[in-house]
N, C-alpha and C positions, 0 to 999 in steps of 0.2 A: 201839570199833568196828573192830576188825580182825578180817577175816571168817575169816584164818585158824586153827586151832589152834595153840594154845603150840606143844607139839613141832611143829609144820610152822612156823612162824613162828621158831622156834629154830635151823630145818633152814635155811631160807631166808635166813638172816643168815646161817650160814655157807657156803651155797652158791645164789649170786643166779640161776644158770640152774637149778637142783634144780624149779623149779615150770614151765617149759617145757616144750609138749609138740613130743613126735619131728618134726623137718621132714619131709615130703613131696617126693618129687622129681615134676616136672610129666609129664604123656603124653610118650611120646615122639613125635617129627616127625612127619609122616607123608611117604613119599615122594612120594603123588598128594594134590591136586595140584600140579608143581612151582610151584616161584616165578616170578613173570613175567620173570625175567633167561633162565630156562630157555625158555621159551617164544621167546623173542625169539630165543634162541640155537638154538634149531630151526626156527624159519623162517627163518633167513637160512642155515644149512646147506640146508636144500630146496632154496631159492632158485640155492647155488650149486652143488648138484646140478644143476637143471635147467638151469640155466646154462651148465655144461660138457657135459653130454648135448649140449645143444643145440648148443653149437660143435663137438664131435667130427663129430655128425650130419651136420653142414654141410662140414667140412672132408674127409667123405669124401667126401658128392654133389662137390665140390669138384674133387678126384682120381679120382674115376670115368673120366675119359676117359683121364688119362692110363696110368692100370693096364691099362684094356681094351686101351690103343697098345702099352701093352709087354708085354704080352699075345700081340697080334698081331704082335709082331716077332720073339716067340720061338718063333712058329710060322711066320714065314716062313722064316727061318733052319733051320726043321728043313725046310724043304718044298727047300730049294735042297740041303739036305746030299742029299736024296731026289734030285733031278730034276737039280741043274746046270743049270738055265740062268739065267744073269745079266740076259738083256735084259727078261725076265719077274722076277727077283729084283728089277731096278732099278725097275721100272714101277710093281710092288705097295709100296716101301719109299716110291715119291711119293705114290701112292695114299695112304697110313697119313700118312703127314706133312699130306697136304692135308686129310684129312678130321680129324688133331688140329686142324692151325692154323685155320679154320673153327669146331672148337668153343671154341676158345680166345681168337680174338681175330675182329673184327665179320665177319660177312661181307661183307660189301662191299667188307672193305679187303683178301679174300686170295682169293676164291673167281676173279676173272678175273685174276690171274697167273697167267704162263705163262713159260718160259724162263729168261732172264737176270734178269728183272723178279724169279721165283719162288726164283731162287737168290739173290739181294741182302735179299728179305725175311725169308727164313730167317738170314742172316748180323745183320743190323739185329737181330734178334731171338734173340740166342744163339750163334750160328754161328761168331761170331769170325771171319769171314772163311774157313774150311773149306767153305762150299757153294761159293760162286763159285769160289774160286782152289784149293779142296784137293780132296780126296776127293768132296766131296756132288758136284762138277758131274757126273758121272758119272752120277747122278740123271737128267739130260738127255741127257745124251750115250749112254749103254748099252743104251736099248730100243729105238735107230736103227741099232746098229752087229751088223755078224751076229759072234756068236761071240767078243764082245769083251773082255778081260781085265779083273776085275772083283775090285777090292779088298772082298771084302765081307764082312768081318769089321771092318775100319775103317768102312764105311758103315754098318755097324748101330751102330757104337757110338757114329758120330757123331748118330745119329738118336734114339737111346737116350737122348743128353747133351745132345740138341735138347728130347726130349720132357721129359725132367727138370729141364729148367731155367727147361720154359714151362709147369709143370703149375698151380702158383700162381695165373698170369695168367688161368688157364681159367676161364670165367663159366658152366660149363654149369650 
């Protein structure tokens, strides 16, 4: 009973794989679609895409105010290189400070300062003691005095170092 022929049964003894046929290699992968690791791995990339969209988004509504501030202090600065007058350079550089500090911190707590009151909140709040006792008081003192000598290249810059340093705190 052996179904093979002599000579292949001959052949077979002396070579046990000679009656094997040729292996096959399987399809290959396909790349769609991917494996669930991939999937999983593409949703949390999205995720942290929109993620950080989403933070930049915010962090520049965020800074809106204080760019438009120094914005407008690089245009006051050219308006005084134009005109010269301080007591109008000084009025306008309170103006921009009151209407940062207002979107920056409540109204309530900065909108009826006036004076000494408005130069200690600015100090409290960055100032390092330069509005009351340095430069900033000038702020109060320069759009009451005619024709009054007027640091005001140090006042923008302390205004500049005002506004940058409260731009964070801004809730607009």
């Amino acid at each position: 009973m052996n179904p093979l022929p002599a000579d292949a049964a001959a052949q077979a003894a002396a070579d046990p794989l000679a009656g094997l046929h040729a292996y096959h290699l399987p399809e290959a992968v396909s790349w769609w679609p991917p494996a669930p690791g991939w999937w999983l791995l593409g949703a949390l990339l999205l995720m942290l895409a929109a993620t950080l969209g989403w933070w930049l988004a915010r962090r520049r509504r965020r800074h809106a105010a204080a760019r438009q501030a120094l914005q407008e202090l690089e245009r006051l600065r050219a308006s005084l290189a134009e005109q010269a007058d301080g007591g109008r350079y000084a009025r306008e550089l309170s103006k921009l400070l009151r209407r940062f500090a207002i979107a920056a911190f409540p109204q309530r707590e900065v909108a009826a300062l006036t004076g000494e009151a408005w130069l200690q909140f600015l100090d409290s709040h960055g100032g390092d003691g330069r509005f009351a006792t340095g430069p900033g008081r000038q702020l109060t003192e320069a759009p009451y005095r005619p024709a009054a000598p007027l640091a005001a290249e140090e006042l923008a810059a302390l205004v500049a170092d005002w506004i940058h340093r409260n731009r964070e705190t801004c809730a607009c």
